[in-house]
Every structure is written in C-alpha cells, then in structure tokens.
C-alpha positions in Angstrom: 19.1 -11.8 2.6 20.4 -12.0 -1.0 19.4 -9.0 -3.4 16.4 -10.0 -5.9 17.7 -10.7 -9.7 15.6 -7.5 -10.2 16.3 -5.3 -7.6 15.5 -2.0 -9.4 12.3 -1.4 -6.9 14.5 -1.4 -4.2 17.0 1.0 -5.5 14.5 3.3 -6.6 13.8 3.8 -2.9 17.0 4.2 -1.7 17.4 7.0 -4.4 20.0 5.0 -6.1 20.8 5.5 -9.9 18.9 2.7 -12.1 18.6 1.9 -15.2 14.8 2.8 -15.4 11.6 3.2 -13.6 10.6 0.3 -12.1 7.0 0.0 -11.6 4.2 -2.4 -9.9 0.7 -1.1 -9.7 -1.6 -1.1 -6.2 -4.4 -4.0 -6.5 -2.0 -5.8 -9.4 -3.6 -8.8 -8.1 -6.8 -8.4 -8.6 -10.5 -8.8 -10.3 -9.5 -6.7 -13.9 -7.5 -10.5 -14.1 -9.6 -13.6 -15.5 -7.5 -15.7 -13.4 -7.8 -14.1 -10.5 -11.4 -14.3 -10.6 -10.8 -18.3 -11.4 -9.2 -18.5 -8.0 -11.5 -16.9 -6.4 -14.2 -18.6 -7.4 -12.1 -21.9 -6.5 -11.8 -20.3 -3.0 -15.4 -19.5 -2.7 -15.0 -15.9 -1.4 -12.3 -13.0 -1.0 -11.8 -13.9 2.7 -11.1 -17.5 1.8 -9.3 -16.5 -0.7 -7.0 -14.4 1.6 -6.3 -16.8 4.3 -5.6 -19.5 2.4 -1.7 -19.4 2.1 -1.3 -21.2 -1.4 -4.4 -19.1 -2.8 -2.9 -16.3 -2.0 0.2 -16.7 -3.3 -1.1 -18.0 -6.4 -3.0 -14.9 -7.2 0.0 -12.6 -5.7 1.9 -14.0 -8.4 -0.3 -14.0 -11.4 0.4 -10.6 -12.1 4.1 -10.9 -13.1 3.2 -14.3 -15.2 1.5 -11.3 -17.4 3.8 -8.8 -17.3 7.1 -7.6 -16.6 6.6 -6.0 -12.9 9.2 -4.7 -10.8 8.1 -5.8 -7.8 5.1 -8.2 -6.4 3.1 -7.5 -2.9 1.4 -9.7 -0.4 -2.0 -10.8 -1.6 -4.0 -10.0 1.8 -6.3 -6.9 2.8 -5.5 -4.3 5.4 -8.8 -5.1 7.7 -6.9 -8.4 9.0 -5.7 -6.7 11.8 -9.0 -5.3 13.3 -10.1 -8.9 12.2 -7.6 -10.2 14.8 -9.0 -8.2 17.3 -12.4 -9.7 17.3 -14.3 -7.3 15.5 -16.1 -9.8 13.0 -14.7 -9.2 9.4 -17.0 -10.2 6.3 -17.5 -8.6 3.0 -20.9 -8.0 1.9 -21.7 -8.5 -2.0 -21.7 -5.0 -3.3 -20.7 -3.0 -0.1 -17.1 -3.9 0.5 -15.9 -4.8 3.8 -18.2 -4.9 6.9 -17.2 -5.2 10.4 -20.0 -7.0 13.4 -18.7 -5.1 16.2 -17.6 -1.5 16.0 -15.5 0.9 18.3 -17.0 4.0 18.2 -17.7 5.0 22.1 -15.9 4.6 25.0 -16.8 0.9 26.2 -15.9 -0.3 23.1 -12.5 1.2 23.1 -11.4 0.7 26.6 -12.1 -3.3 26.0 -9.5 -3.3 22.6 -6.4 -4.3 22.7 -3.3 -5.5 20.4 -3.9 -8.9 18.7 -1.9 -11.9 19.3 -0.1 -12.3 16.1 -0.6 -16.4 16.0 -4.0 -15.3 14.7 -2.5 -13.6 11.7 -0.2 -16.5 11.2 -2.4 -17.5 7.5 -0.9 -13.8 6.5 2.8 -14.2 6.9 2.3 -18.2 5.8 1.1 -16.3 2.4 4.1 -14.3 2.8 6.5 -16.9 3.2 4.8 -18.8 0.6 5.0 -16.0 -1.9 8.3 -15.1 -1.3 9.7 -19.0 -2.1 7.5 -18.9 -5.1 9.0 -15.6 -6.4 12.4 -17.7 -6.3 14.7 -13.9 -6.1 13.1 -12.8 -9.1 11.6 -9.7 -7.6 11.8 -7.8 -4.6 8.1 -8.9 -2.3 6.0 -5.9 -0.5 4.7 -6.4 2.7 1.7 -3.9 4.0 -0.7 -2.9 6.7 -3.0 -0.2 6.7 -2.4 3.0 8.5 -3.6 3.4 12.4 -6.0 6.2 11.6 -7.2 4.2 8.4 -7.7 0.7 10.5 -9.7 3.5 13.3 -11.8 4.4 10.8 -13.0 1.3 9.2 -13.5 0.0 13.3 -15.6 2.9 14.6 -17.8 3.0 11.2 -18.2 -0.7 11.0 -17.5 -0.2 7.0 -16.4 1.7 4.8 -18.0 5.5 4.6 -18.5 8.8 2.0 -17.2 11.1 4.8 -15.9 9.3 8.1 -18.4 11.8 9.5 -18.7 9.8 12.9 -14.7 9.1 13.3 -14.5 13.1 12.4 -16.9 14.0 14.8 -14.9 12.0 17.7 -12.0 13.8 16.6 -13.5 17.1 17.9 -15.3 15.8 20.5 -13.3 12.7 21.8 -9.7 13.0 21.2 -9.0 11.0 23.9 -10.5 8.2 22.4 -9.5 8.7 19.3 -5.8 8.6 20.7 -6.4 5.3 22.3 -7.4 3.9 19.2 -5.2 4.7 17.0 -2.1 4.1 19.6 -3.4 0.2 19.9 -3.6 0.0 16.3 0.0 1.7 15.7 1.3 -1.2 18.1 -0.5 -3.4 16.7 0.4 -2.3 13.5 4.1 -2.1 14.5 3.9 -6.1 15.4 2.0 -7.1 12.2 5.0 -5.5 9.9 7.6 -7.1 12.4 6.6 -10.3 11.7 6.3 -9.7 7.9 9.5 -8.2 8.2 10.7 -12.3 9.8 8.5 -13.8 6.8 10.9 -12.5 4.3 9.7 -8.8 3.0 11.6 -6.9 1.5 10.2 -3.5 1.5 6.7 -2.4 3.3 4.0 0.0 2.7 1.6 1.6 4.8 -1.7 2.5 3.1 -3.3 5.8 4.5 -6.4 5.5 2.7 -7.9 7.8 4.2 -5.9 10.1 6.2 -7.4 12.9 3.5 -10.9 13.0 5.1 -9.3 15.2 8.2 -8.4 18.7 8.7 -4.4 19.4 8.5 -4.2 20.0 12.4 -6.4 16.7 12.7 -4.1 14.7 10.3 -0.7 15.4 11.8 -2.2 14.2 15.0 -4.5 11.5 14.4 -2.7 10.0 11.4 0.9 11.1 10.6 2.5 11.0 13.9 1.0 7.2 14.5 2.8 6.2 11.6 6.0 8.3 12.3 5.6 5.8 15.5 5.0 2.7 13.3 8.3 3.6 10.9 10.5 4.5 14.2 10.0 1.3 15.8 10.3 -1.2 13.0 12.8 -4.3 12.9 15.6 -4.1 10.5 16.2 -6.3 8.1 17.6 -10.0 8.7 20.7 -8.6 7.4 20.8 -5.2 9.8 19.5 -2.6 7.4 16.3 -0.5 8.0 13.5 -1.9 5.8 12.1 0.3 2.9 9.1 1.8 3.4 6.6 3.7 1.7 3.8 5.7 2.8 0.6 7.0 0.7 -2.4 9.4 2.3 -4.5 9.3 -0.5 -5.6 13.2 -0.4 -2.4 14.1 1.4 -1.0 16.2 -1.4 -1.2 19.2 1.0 1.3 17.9 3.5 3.8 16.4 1.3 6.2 18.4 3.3 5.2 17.0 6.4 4.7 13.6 5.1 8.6 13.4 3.4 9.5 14.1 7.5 7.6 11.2 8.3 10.6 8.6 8.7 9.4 6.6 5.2 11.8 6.0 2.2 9.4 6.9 -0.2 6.3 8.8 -0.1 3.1 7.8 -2.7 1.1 10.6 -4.1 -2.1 10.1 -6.2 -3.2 11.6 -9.4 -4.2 15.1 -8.1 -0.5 16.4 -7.1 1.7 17.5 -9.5 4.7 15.4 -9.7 7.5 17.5 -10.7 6.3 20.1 -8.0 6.5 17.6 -5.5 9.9 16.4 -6.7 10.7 20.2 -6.5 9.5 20.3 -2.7 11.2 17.5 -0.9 14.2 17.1 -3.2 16.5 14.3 -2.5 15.5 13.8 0.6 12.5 10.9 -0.3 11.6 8.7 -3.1 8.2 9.2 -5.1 5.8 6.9 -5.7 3.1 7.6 -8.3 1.0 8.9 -9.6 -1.1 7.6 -12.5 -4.9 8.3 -12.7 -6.3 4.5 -12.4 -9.2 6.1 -14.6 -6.7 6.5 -17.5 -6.1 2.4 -18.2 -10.2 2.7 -18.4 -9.0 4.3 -22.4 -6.6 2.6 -25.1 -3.4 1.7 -25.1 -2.3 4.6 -27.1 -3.5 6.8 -24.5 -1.7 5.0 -21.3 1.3 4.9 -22.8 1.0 8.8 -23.6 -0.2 9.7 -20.0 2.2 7.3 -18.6 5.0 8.7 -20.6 3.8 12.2 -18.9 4.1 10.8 -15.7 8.0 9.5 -16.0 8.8 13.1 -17.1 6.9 14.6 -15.0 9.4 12.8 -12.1 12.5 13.7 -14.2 15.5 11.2 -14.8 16.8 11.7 -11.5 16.6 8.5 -9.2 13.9 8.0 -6.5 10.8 7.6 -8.5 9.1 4.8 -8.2 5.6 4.1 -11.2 2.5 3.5 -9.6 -1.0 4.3 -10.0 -2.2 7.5 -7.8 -4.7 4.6 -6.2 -6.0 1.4 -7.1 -6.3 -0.9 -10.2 -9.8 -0.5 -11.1 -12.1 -4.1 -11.7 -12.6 -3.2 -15.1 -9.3 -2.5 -16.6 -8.8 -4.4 -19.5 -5.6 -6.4 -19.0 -4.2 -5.2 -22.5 -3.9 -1.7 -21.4 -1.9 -2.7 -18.0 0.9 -4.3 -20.5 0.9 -1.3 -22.7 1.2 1.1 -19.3 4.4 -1.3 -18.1 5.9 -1.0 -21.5 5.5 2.3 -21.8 7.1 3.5 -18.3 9.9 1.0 -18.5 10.7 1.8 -22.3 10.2 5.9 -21.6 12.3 5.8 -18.4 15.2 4.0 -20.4 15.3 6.8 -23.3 15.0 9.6 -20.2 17.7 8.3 -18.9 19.9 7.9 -22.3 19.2 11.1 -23.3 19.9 12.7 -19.8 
C-alpha cells in the first residue's frame, strides 16, 4: 500500500519527526456543513445517507474540498454493528439513535451473537469508495465503537444521561455484562478486519462512554475488551500493524492505563491537561487532542488563540496529533473550522522552527 502524498497523520502516530501538526477534527463530515445537509436531504435521512456507498463518500470528502485536513474518516456511525445483529437501528428526530430490541437481561444476551459481515458490506463499499475518491491525497480512518460503548447503547435501547441500567448490571450481573461486551469485541475485531481489506489506513476506536464507570469497572468492562480488539487486528496489506487510536471520553484518570492499552495513539478531551499527559506516558504513545468543540462556538480570533494553546501545550516533540477533545458541534460556523486548521498547522510550523 503506497504512502498518501500527505502522510503527516500517519507519522504523527508512529511518533515520527514532521513538519507540523497534522490535524482532522471528529464529526468533520457533518451538519455545521451546508453541503452536507444538501446530501442528506438528497438521501432522505442519516441512515440512508450512511449506507448508501457514493453518499457517503461524497459527504466523507466534503470536508477536505474546504479545508486543508490531514486526514479524512469513513462517513458511517458506530451503531452499524449492533444494527447487524438484529437489533432494529433508527434515529428518532430530536433523540438520536434508537434501538427496537434491547439486551439488557439474560434472554436477550444468551440469543446475541457476532454478525455476519456481508450485512455490513454498504460500510466497507463506502470505504473502498472513499478511499479511490481520496486518490492518495490523504491518509483514510476507519472506526468502530468501543465494546463497552456498542453494550451500552444495546441494553439502553438509546442513548442515556447516566447508563444507570448498564451500571447497575455491572454490579449485579457481571457475567452478563462479560458476554456482551466479549461478542461485541469479536464482533468488533471482524468489523475493523474487513476495513482493514477495504483500504484503511489507520483506525480508531471511540469509547464514548467508557467515563460513566468506576476505575475498577472500566479496566474490566471497557479497557481490556479493547486491549483484545487492538491484539487481534490484521496487519496491513503490506505486513505492518495498522495505526490505531483510542479515545474514552472522561478517561483522563487512566491515561496511564489507557497508553498500555496496545493503541498508537491515545485521544484525550478538553478536560486533561495536555502537557501533563505528555509528561506521563512520554514517548511511549501518540496524543490526540484536545480542543474544546465549545471554543469554534466563538470567533476566529479566539480559535486560533486557544488552538495555538493547544499545540504548545503538546510541545514540538512528535506524536501529537490536533483534534477536538470530542465532536464537531451542528452549529459551528464553517469559517471558524478554517481559522482552527490554519492556526494549528501555521503554529505547529513556527514551534517547530523555533525549537
């Protein structure tokens, strides 16, 4: 597999020198963009939208028409896999994602198991598709949500303030809780696999919401299925282990634990500090991170300041990769994402001058 023209992101997570920060931004493809929202509306609804190969390309791409990314990522969702497994995906207007059928008690469980990946097949089709479009330009992200993340949206049937019923089974029902996060981390495993074959070249695993459990509960129930996940991925085409990243949103508290984890890169939102976390792991990861998506809700005066902050706040070494400390928020203005990019790469390129 040939390098990208712009292979920055990828350096950046092999702690390579480069010659600045590269960044992309979590939800870059997304409704803050007018033309995203014209494609969606051509598709008729998100989940159209998402398993329609060429849609979902298109919109993957919009992004870097605008501005100069490092990096572009699947346009897909990380409830496709539950999806697969029969549980009866739709998103309501205003509430987010809903499942039909939950797994929150024993039966429930015991009747899950791994999906066949031919249903996924409209997912790595956008891949592929994405990737061809992208022509080598930049380096293409593949993702799947965490095990424990996937468990939580599948025994609440939706998303939730506190996960209070998957906490509750963690006390009560480990067992359970064990199953259901073990079929998701091989199901999990698969799904990457085949994105892996499709043509990624680096993936991510998003841990949304790992943070909701106790530190004892989160080593168990959420880091050590994706230490399972990251030990039994396919290499590359090529031979080499595939970058990965891992963000627990929250997860600040076990960044020691986390940079152990078997990932190339670990994400941290906006409430660690970045040059103590740099401090704590060292060499031994990459950093992603860690804008506050609230701060592209200003001017562009003020991203660029706070994003200046951020890229010395990770220091010139190498391994830091720009991101946002969580999602691109609907109602960014668009003008303030191309000040952010200009401000990290042209920041990042006087750091590293001047270092």
């Amino acid at each position: 597999m040939p390098a990208p023209d712009n292979d920055v992101f990828l350096r950046a997570l092999r702690r390579e020198p480069t010659p600045y920060t590269p960044v992309w931004l979590m939800r870059q493809a997304g409704r803050y963009l007018p033309e995203y929202n014209a494609t969606r509306a051509k598709a008729g609804s998100f989940l159209a939208l998402a398993k329609t190969p060429a849609l979902a390309a298109e919109v993957a791409l919009q992004p870097l028409a605008r501005y100069p990314l490092d990096a572009a990522i699947l346009f897909s969702d990380i409830l496709t896999v539950p999806d697969a497994m029969g549980l009866g995906l739709h998103f309501a207007e205003g509430e987010g994602p809903r499942f039909e059928r939950t797994t929150a008690d024993a039966a429930a469980i015991g009747r899950l198991e791994a999906p066949d990946m031919a249903k996924l097949r409209y997912v790595f089709d956008a891949l592929s598709e994405t990737k061809r479009a992208l022509a080598g330009r930049v380096p293409l992200i593949g993702f799947a949500g965490s095990p424990f993340t996937l468990a939580c949206y599948m025994i609440e049937g939706g998303s939730s303030a506190d996960f209070a019923t998957v906490r509750r089974i963690a006390y009560q029902r480990p067992d359970l809780l064990h199953r259901l996060v073990a079929i998701n981390a091989r199901a999990v495993t698969a799904y990457l696999d085949e994105q892996i074959a499709a043509g990624a070249d680096a993936l991510m695993l998003f841990d949304t919401w790992g943070g909701v459990l106790s530190a004892a509960a989160y080593r168990t129930f959420s880091l050590a299925p994706m230490r399972s996940v990251l030990a039994a991925l396919a290499p590359l085409p090529d031979g080499r282990p595939v970058p990965t990243i891992v963000f627990t949103k929250g997860g600040g508290q076990w960044l020691d634990d986390i940079a152990t984890c078997g990932a190339s890169c670990v994400g941290v939102d906006w409430t660690t500090d970045l040059a103590a976390a740099r401090r704590r792991v060292g060499a031994r990861v990459a950093l992603q991170g860690n804008l506050d998506p609230l701060v592209l809700l200003t001017e562009p005066p003020v991203v660029a300041r706070e994003a200046a902050a951020v890229v010395r706040a990770a220091g010139p070494g190498p391994g830091h990769v720009f991101n946002l400390g969580h999602g691109i928020l609907p109602a960014t203005p668009p003008e303030n994402v191309a000040a952010l990019v200009e401000a990290v790469h042209r920041e990042s390129l006087a750091a590293r001058a001047g270092a």
